[in-house]
C-alpha positions as CSV (number, residue, x, y, z in Angstrom):
1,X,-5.2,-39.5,4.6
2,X,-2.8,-37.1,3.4
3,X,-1.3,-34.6,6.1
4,X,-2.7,-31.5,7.0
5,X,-0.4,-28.3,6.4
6,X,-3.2,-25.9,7.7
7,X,-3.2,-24.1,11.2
8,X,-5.7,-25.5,14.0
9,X,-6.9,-22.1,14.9
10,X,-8.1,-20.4,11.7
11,X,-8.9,-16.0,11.7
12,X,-11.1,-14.1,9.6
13,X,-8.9,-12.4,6.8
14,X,-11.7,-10.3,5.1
15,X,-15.3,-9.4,5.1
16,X,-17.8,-11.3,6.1
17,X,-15.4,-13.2,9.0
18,X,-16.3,-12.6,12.8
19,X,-13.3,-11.2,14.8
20,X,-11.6,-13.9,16.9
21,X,-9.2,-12.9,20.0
22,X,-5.6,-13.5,19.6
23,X,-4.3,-17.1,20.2
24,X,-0.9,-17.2,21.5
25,X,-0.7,-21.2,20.6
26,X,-1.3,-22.6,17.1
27,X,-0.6,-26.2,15.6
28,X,2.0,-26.2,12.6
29,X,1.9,-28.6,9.4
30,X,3.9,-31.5,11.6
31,X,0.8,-31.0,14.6
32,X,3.3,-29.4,16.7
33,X,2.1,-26.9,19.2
34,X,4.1,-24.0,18.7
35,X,3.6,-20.7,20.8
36,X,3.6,-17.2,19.0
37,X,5.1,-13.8,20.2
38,X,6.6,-15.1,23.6
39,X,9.9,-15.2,23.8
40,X,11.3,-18.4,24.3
41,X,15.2,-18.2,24.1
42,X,17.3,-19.4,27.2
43,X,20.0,-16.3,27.2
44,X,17.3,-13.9,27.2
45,X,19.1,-12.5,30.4
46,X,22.8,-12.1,29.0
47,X,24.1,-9.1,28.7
48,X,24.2,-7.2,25.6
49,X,27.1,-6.5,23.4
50,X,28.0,-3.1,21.5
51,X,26.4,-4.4,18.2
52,X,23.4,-5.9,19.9
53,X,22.9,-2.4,22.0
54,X,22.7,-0.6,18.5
55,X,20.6,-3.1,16.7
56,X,18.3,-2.6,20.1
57,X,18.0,1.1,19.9
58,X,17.6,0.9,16.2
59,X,14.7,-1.7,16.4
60,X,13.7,1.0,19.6
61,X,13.3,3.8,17.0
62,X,11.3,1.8,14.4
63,X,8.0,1.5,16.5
64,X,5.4,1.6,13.9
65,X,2.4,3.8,14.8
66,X,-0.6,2.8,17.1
67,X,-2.8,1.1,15.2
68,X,-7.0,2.6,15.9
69,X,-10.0,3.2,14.6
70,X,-10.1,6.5,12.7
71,X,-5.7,5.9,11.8
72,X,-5.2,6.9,8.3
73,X,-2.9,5.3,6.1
74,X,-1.0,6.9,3.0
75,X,-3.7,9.4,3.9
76,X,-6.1,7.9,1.7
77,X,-7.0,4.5,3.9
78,X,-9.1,4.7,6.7
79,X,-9.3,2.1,9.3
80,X,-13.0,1.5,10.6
81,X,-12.7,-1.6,12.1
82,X,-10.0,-4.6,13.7
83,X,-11.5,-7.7,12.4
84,X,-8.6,-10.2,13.1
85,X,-5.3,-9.4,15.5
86,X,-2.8,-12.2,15.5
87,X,0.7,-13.0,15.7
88,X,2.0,-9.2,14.9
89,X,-0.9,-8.6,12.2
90,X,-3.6,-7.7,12.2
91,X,-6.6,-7.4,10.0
92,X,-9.3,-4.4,9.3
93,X,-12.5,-3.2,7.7
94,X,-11.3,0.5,5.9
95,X,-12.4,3.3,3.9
96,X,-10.6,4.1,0.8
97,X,-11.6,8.1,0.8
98,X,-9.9,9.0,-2.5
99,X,-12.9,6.5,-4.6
100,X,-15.3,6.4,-1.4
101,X,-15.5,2.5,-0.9
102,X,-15.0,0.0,1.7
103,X,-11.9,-1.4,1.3
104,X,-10.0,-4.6,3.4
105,X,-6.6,-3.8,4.9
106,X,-3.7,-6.5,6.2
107,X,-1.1,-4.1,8.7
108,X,2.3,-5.5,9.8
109,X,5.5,-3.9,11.5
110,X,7.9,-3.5,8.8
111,X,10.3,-5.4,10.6
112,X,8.2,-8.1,11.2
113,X,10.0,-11.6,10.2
114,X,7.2,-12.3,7.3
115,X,6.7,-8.6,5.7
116,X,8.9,-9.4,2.9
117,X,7.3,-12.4,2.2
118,X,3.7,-11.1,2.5
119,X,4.8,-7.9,0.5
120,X,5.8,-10.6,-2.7
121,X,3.0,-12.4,-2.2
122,X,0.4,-9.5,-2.3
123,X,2.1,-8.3,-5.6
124,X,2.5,-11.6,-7.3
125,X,-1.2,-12.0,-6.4
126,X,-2.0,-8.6,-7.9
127,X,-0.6,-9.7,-11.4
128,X,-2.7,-12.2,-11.6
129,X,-6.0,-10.5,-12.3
130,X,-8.3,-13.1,-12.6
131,X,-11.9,-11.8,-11.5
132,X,-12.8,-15.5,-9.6
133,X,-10.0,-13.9,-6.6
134,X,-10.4,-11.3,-4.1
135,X,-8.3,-8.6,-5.8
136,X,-5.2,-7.2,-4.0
137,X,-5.7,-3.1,-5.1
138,X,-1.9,-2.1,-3.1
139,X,1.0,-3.5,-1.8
140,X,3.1,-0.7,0.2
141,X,5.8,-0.2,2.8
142,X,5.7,2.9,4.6
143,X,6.6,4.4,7.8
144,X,7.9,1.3,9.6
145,X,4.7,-0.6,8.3
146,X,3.8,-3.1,5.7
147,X,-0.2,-2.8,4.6
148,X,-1.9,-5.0,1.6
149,X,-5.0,-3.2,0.2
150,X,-7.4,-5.8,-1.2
151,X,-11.4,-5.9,-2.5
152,X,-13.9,-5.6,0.6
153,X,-16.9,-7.5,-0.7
154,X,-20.2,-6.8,1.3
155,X,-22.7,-8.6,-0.5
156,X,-20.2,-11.7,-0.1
157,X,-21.4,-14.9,2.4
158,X,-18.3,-17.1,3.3
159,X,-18.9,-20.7,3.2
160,X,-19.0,-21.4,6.6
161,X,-21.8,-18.8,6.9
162,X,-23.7,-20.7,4.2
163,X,-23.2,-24.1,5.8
164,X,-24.6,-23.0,9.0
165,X,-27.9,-23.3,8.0
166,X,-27.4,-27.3,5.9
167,X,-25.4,-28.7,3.4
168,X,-25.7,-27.3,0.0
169,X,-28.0,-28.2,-3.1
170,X,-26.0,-30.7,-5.4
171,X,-26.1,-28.1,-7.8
172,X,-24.5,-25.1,-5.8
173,X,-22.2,-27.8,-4.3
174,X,-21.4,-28.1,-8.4
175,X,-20.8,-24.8,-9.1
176,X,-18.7,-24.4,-5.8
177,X,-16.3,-27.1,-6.3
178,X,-16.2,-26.0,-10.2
179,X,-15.2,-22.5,-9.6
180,X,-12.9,-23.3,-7.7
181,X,-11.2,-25.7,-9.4
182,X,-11.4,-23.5,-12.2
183,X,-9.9,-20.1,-10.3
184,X,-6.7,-22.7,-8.3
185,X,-5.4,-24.4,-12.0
186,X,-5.6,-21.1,-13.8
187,X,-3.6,-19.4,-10.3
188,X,-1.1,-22.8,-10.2
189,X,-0.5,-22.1,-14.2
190,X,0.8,-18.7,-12.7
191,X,3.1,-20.0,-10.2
192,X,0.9,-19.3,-7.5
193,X,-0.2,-21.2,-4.8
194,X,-3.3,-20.7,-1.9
195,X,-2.3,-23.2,0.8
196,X,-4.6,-22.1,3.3
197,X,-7.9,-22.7,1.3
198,X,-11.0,-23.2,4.1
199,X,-14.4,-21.9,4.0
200,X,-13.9,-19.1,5.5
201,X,-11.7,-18.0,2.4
202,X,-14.0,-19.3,-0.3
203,X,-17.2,-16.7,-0.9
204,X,-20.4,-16.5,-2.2
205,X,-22.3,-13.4,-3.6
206,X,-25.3,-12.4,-4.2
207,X,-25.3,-12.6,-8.1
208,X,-24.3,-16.7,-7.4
209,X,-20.4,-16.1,-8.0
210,X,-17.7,-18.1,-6.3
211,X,-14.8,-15.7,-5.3
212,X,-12.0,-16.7,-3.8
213,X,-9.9,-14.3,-0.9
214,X,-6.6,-15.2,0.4
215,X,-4.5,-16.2,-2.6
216,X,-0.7,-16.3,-1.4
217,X,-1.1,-13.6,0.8
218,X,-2.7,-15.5,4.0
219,X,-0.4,-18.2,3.5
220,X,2.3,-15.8,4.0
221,X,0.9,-14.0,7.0
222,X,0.6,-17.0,8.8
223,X,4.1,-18.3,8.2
224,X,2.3,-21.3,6.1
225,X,4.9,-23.1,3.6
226,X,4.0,-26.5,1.4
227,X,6.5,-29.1,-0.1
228,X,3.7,-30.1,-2.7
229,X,1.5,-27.1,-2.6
230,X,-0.6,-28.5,-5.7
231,X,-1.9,-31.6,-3.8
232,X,-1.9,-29.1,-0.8
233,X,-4.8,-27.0,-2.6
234,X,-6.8,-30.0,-4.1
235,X,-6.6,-31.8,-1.2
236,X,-8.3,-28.3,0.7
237,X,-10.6,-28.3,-2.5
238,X,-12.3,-31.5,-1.6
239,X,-12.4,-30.8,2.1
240,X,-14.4,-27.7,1.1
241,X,-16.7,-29.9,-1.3
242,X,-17.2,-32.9,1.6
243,X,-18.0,-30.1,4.4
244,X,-20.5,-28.7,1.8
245,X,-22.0,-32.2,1.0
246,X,-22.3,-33.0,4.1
247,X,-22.1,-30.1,6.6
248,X,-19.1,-32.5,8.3
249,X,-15.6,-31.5,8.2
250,X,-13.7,-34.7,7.0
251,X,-11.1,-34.9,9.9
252,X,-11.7,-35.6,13.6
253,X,-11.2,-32.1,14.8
254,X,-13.9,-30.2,14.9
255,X,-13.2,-26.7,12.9
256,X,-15.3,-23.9,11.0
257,X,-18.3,-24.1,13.0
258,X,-18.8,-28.0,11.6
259,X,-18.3,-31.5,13.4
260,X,-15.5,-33.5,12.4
261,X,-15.7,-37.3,11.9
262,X,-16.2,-39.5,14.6
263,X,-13.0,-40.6,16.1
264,X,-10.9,-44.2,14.9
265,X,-13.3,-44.2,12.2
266,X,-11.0,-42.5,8.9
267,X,-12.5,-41.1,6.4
268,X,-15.4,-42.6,4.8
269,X,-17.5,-41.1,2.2
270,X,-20.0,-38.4,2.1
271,X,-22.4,-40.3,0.5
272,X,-21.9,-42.6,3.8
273,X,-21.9,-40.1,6.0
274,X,-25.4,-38.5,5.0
275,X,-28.5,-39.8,3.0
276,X,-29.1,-38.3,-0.6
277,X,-25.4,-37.0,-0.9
278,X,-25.5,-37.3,-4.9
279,X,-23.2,-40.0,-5.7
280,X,-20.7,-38.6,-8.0
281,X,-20.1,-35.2,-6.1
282,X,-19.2,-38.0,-3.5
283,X,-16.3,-39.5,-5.1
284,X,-15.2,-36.4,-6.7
285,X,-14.4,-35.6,-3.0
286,X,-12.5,-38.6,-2.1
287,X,-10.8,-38.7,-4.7
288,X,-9.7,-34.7,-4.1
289,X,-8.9,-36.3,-0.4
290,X,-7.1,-39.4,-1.7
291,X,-8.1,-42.0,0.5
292,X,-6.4,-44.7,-0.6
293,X,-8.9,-47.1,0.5
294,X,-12.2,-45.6,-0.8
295,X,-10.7,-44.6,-3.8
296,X,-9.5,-48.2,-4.7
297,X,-13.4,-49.7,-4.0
298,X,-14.4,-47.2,-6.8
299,X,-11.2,-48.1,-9.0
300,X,-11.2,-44.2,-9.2
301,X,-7.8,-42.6,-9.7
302,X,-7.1,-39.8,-7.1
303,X,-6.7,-36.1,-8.3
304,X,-3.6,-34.7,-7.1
305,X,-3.5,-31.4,-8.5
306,X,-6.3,-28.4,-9.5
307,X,-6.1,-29.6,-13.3
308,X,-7.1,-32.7,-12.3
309,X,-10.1,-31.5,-10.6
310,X,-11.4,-29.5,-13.2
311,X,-11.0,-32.6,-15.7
312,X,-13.0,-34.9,-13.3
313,X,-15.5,-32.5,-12.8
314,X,-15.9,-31.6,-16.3
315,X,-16.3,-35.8,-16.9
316,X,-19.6,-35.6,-14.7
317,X,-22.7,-35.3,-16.0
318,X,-24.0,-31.6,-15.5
319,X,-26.3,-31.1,-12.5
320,X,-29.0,-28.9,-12.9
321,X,-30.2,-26.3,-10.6
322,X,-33.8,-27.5,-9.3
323,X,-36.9,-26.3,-10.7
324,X,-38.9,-23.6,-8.4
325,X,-41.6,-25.2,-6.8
326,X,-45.3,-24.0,-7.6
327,X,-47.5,-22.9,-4.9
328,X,-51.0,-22.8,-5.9
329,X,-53.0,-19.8,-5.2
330,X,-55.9,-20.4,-2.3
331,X,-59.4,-21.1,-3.9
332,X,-61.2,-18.2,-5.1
333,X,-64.2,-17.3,-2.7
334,X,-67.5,-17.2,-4.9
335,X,-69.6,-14.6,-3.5
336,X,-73.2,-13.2,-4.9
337,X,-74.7,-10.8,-4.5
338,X,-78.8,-9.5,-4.7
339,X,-80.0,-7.4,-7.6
340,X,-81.0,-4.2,-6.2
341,X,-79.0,-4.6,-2.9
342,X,-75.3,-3.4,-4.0
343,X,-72.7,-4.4,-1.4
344,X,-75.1,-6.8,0.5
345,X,-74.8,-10.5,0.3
346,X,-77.7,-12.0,-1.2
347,X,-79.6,-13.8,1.5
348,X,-79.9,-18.0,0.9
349,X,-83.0,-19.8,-0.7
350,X,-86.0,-20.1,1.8
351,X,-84.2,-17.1,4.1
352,X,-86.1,-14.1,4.5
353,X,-86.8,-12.1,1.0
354,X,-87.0,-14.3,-2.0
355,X,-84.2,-14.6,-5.2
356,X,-85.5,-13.2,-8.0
357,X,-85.3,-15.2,-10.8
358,X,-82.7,-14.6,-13.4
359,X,-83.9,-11.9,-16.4
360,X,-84.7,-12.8,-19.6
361,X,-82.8,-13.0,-22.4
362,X,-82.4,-9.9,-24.2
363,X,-84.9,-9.9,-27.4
364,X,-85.0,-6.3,-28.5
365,X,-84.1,-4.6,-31.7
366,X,-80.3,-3.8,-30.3
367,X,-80.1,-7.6,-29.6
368,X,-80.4,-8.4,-32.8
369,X,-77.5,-6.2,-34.2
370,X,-75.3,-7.3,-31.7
371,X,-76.0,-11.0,-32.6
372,X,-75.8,-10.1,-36.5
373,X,-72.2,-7.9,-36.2
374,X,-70.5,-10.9,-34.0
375,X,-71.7,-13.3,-37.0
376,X,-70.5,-11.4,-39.6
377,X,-66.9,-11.2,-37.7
378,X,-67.1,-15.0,-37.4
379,X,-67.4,-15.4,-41.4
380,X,-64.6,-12.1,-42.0
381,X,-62.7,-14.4,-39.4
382,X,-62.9,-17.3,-41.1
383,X,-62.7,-16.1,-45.0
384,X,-58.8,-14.7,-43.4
385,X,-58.2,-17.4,-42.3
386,X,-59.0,-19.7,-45.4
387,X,-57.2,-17.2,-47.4
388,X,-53.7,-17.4,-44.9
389,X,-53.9,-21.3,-45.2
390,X,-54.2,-21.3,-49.3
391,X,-51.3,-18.7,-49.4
392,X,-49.1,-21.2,-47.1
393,X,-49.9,-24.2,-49.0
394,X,-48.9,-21.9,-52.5
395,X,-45.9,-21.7,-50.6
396,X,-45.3,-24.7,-49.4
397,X,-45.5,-26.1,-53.3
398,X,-43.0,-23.4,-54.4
399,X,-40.7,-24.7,-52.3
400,X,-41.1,-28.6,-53.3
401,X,-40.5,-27.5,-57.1
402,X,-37.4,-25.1,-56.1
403,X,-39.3,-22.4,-58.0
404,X,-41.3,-19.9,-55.6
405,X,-38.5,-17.1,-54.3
406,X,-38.8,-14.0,-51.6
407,X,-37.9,-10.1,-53.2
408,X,-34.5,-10.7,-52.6
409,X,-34.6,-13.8,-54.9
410,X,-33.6,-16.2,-51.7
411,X,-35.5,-19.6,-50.8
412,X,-37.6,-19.5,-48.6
413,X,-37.1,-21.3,-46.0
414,X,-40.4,-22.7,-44.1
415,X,-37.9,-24.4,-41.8
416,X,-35.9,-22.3,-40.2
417,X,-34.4,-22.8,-36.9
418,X,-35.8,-20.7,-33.9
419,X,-33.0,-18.5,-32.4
420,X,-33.0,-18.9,-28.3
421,X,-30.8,-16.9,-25.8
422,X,-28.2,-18.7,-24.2
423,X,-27.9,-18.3,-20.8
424,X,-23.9,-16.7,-19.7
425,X,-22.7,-18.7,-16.4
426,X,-19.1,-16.9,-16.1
427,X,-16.8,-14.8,-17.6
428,X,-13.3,-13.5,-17.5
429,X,-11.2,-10.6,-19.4
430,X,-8.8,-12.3,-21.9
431,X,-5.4,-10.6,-22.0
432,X,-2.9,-12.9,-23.6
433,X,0.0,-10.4,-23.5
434,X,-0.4,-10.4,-19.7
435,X,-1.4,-6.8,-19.4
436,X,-5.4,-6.9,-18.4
437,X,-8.0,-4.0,-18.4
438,X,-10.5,-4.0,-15.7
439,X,-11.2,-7.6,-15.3
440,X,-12.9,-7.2,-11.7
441,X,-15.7,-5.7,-13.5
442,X,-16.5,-8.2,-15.9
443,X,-19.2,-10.0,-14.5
444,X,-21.3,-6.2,-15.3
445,X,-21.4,-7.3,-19.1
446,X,-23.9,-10.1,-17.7
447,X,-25.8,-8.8,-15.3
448,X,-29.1,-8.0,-16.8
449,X,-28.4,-4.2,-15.7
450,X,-28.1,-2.1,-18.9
451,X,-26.8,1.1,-16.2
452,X,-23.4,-1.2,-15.4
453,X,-20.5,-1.7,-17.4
454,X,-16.2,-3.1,-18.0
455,X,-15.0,-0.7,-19.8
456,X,-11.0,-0.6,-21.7
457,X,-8.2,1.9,-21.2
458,X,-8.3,4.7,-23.6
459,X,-5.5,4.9,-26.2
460,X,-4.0,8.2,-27.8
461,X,-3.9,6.4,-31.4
462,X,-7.2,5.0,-33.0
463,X,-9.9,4.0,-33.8
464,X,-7.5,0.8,-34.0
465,X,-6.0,0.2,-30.7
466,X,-2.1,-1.1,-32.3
467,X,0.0,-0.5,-31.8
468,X,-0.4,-0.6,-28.4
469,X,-2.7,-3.4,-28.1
470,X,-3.9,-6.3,-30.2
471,X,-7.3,-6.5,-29.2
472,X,-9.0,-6.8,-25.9
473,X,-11.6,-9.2,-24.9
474,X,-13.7,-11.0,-22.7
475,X,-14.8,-15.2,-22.1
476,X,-18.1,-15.9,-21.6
477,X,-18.5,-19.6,-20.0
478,X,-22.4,-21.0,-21.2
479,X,-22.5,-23.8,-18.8
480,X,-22.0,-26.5,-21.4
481,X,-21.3,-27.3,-25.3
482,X,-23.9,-24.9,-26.9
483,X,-24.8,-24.6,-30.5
484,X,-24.1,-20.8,-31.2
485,X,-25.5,-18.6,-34.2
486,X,-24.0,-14.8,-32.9
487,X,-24.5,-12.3,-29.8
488,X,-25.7,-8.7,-29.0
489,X,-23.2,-6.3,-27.9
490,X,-24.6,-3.6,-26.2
491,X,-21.8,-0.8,-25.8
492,X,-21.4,2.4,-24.0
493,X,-19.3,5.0,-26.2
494,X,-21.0,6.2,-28.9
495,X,-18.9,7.0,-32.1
496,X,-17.2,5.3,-35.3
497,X,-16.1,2.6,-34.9
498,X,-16.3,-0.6,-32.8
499,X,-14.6,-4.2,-34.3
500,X,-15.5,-6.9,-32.2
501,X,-14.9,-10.5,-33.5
502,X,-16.1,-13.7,-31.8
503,X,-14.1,-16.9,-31.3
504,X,-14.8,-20.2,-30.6
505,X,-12.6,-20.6,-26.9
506,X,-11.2,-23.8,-25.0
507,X,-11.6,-22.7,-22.0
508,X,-11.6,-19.0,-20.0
509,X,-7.4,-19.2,-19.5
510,X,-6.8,-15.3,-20.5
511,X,-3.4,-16.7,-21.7
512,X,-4.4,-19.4,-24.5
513,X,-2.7,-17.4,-28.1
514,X,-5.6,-16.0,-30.1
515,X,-4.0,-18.1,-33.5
516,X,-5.3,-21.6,-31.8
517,X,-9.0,-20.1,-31.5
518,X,-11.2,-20.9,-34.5
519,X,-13.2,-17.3,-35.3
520,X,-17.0,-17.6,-35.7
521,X,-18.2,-14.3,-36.8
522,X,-17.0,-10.3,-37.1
523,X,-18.7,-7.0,-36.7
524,X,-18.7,-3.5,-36.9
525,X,-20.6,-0.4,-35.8
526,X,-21.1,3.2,-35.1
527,X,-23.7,2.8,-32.5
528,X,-24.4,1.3,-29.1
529,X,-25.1,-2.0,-29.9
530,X,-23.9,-4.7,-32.5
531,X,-25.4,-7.5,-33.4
532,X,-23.0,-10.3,-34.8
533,X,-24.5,-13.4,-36.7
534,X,-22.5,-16.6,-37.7
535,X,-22.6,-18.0,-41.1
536,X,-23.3,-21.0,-39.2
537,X,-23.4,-22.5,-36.2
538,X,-21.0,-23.3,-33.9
539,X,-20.6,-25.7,-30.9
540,X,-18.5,-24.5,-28.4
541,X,-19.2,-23.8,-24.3
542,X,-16.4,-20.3,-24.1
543,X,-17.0,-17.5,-26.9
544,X,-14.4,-14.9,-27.0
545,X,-15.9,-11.5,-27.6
546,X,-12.5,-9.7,-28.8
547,X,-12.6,-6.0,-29.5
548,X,-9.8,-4.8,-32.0
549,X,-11.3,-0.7,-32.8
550,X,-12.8,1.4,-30.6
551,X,-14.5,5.2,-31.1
552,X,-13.2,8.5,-29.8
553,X,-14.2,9.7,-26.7
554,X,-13.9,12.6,-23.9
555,X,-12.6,11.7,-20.7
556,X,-15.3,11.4,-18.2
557,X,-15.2,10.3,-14.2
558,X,-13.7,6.9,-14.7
559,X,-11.3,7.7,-17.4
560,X,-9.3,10.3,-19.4
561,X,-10.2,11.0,-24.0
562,X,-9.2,8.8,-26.1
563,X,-9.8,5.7,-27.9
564,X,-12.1,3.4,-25.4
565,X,-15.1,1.5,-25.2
566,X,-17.2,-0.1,-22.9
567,X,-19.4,-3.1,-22.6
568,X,-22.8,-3.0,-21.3
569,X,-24.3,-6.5,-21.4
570,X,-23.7,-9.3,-24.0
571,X,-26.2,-11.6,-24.9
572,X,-25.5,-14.9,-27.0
573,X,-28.2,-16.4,-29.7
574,X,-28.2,-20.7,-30.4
């Protein structure tokens, strides 16, 4: 079993985490109790020397400020509420007042032994962009204190929240370890490391997105370093999948709310540990956890990085989400009622007052017409009819001699393919020269609300947007290998004119160079919406929707005139 690098004693870091009180004592990577913010040193009582005396009353004068509910930071951030205070940090629930949303807010002393670090953490984080993390908005030093700005999610459930109430479905357990895997390869690509994945850091929200919070930053508030901080991440990766398999946590300590393994036991498989644990989820996770011995029964290599991961998973056969199950309505209640008596049940045969018999059919001179006009609509019926199935067969020999031809003087084509929507699972803004747009709003181009939208920067030279910008765009992930035939764009300026291209894509890496992508179709319009239609069509599971011209337009709320556009909801055809 490879080594744990993560603290015993885990906070809450953003929303959605309960506030835990300070613990003076924590457990390092080597299991080493170590005790925090007591001073420990042996001359603590020697006298100090001139140097020391000014580095005292220096460190004297650079008390940051009291740190309460109502404090205002850069006069902009308000602080609401202290969700987590530990070792010289702490962590709260704010108000950003300048764009009126909730906002989460990391505060350290400025001299505080780790404020570099978390300072070059939170901006290396920042860069990164990718909508699968919790986004860091600021970074800033000020008045003797250090404070990281990042996304407050409230619609967000952590997984230890979700596993409170059982393990998950096979199919969210999927998407879970998917995501994930997905989100850590693409950040590793990047240079950047999580190293304190758990479930309190990985999130669910209400739309079914995995978002991840923490990246770098909590790592470098808690002091948290790795040797191998690939195999550090996987190996957290497929602790997150075996706790949500099994609603165990695969070591003997007892953590997140969940039971660890019985002790002198090891680690044995989910699919050991519970009934009905679906098989290959199951050795997806041991493998992630490279045990040695499991692994070699199943003569499955292990997975020691996030690349690995996402290759395994991609190698199992797709899971699908379970169909609803059908509750039938209660029996309908037959009730009659007497002629004459409205509102009163009729009583039963042989119970006071007789049943009148039914009445007689009706025989009289409007009877008849009614019985003649619904025959002479059966044989208008029927003549259409006979007339629509002579006309198809016409057709139908017009085609076998390569003769019969629409107006347009095409084929026709009796055969043609029905055109089906293809359902969008994820997506992320593609930016391959590193400089993104708003990539935190992507997921409003699929979210079935015509009223939300990702929108570009606007650009003072148009309609194209060089020389500035090549093009911007956004990957749509459709769950699997999908035949596609073209999409419907649905766009929010109105104006001439909008390019918009779409590409067959590997994979929803916003570096990959657009040159390796093979193009499936191209459009243009003036209004708001485009429809773009493949010669033919083409099997892919990413589509790039790149955007090279955009209209004219004032500056509104959101953004200053110029050349913009903005992206309602995108729907592909197969």
């Amino acid at each position: 079993m490879a080594e744990r690098s993560t603290a015993a004693v885990d906070v809450a870091d953003n929303s959605g985490d309960e506030p835990l009180a300070a613990k003076a004592e924590e457990t390092t990577a080597d299991g080493v109790a170590s005790t925090r913010d007591k001073d420990t040193s042996t001359d603590a009582e020697a006298p100090l020397n001139e140097s020391e005396k000014d580095s005292a009353e220096e460190a004297t004068k650079r008390v940051p400020p009291e740190l309460h509910s109502g404090h205002k930071l850069a006069r902009r951030y308000r602080l609401e509420e202290c969700v987590t205070r530990l070792d010289g940090f702490s962590s709260w629930r704010a108000m950003d007042e300048k764009l009126r949303r909730a906002v989460g807010v990391h505060v350290l002393p400025a001299d505080h032994s780790r404020a570099r670090s978390v300072l070059a953490a939170a901006r290396s984080s920042a860069l990164l962009g990718d909508p699968r993390f919790v986004q860091v908005l600021d970074a800033v030093e000020e008045n003797d204190v250090v404070y990281v700005v990042h996304e407050w999610l409230p619609d967000a459930t952590d997984l230890t929240s979700l596993l409170a109430s059982g393990p998950l479905e096979p199919h969210d357990a999927y998407q879970m370890v998917s995501h994930v895997s997905w989100a850590m390869a693409a950040a590793h690509r990047e240079g950047l490391a999580h190293l304190r994945l758990t479930p309190n850091s990985v999130l669910r929200t209400s739309s079914g997105q995995w978002r991840i919070r923490g990246l770098a930053v909590n790592a470098a508030l808690r002091g948290v370093s790795s040797d191998t901080p690939q195999r550090t991440d996987t190996e957290a990766i497929g602790a997150l999948l075996y706790a949500a398999l099994t609603q165990r946590w695969p070591y003997e300590d007892d953590a997140f709310g969940l039971s660890g393994l019985p002790k002198g036991v090891g680690l044995i498989a989910p699919d050991q540990v519970r009934a009905g644990v679906h098989r290959g989820l199951s050795e997806l996770a041991m493998r992630a956890l490279v045990n040695d011995g499991a692994t070699a029964s199943r003569q499955e290599q292990p997975c020691t990085t996030p690349d690995d991961l996402v290759k395994a998973v991609a190698e199992l056969p797709r899971i699908r989400k379970p169909e609803p199950t059908f509750t039938p309505p209660p029996e309908y209640q037959r009730t009659t009622y007497q002629q004459g008596a409205y509102g009163r049940p009729a009583p039963r045969p042989g119970v006071g007052r007789p049943v009148a018999p039914p009445p007689a059919p009706l025989e009289s001179r409007t009877g008849r017409a009614l019985k003649w006009g619904v025959a002479a609509l059966l044989i208008a019926a029927l003549g259409l009819g006979s007339w629509q199935l002579a006309d198809a067969l016409m057709d139908r020999r017009g085609d076998d001699s390569g003769n019969s031809r629409s107006e347009d003087g095409d084929k026709k084509d009796g055969g043609k393919r029905p055109v089906l929507p293809l359902t969008v699972q994820d997506a992320a803004e593609y930016y391959p020269d590193g400089k993104p747009q708003h990539p935190s709003d992507v997921a409003l181009t699929h979210d079935d609300d015509p009223g939300t939208y990702w929108r570009t920067y606007s650009y003072t030279d148009g309609p194209t947007l060089a020389p500035y910008k090549k093009g911007v765009g956004i990957v749509y992930d459709l769950g699997g290998e999908r035949e596609v035939t073209g999409a419907s764009i649905g766009l929010h300026y109105l104006g001439p004119r909008t390019d918009v291209s779409l590409y067959a894509a590997q994979s929803l890496s916003s570096s990959t160079p657009l040159d390796s992508l093979r193009k499936i179709a191209d459009g243009t319009t003036d209004g708001k919406e485009l429809k773009v239609s493949a010669a033919e069509p083409v099997k892919t599971r990413y589509v790039l929707v790149w955007m090279t011209a955009a209209p004219y337009s004032e500056g509104d709320e959101f953004s200053k005139a110029g050349y913009k556009q903005g992206v309602t909801e995108v729907t592909f055809t197969g």
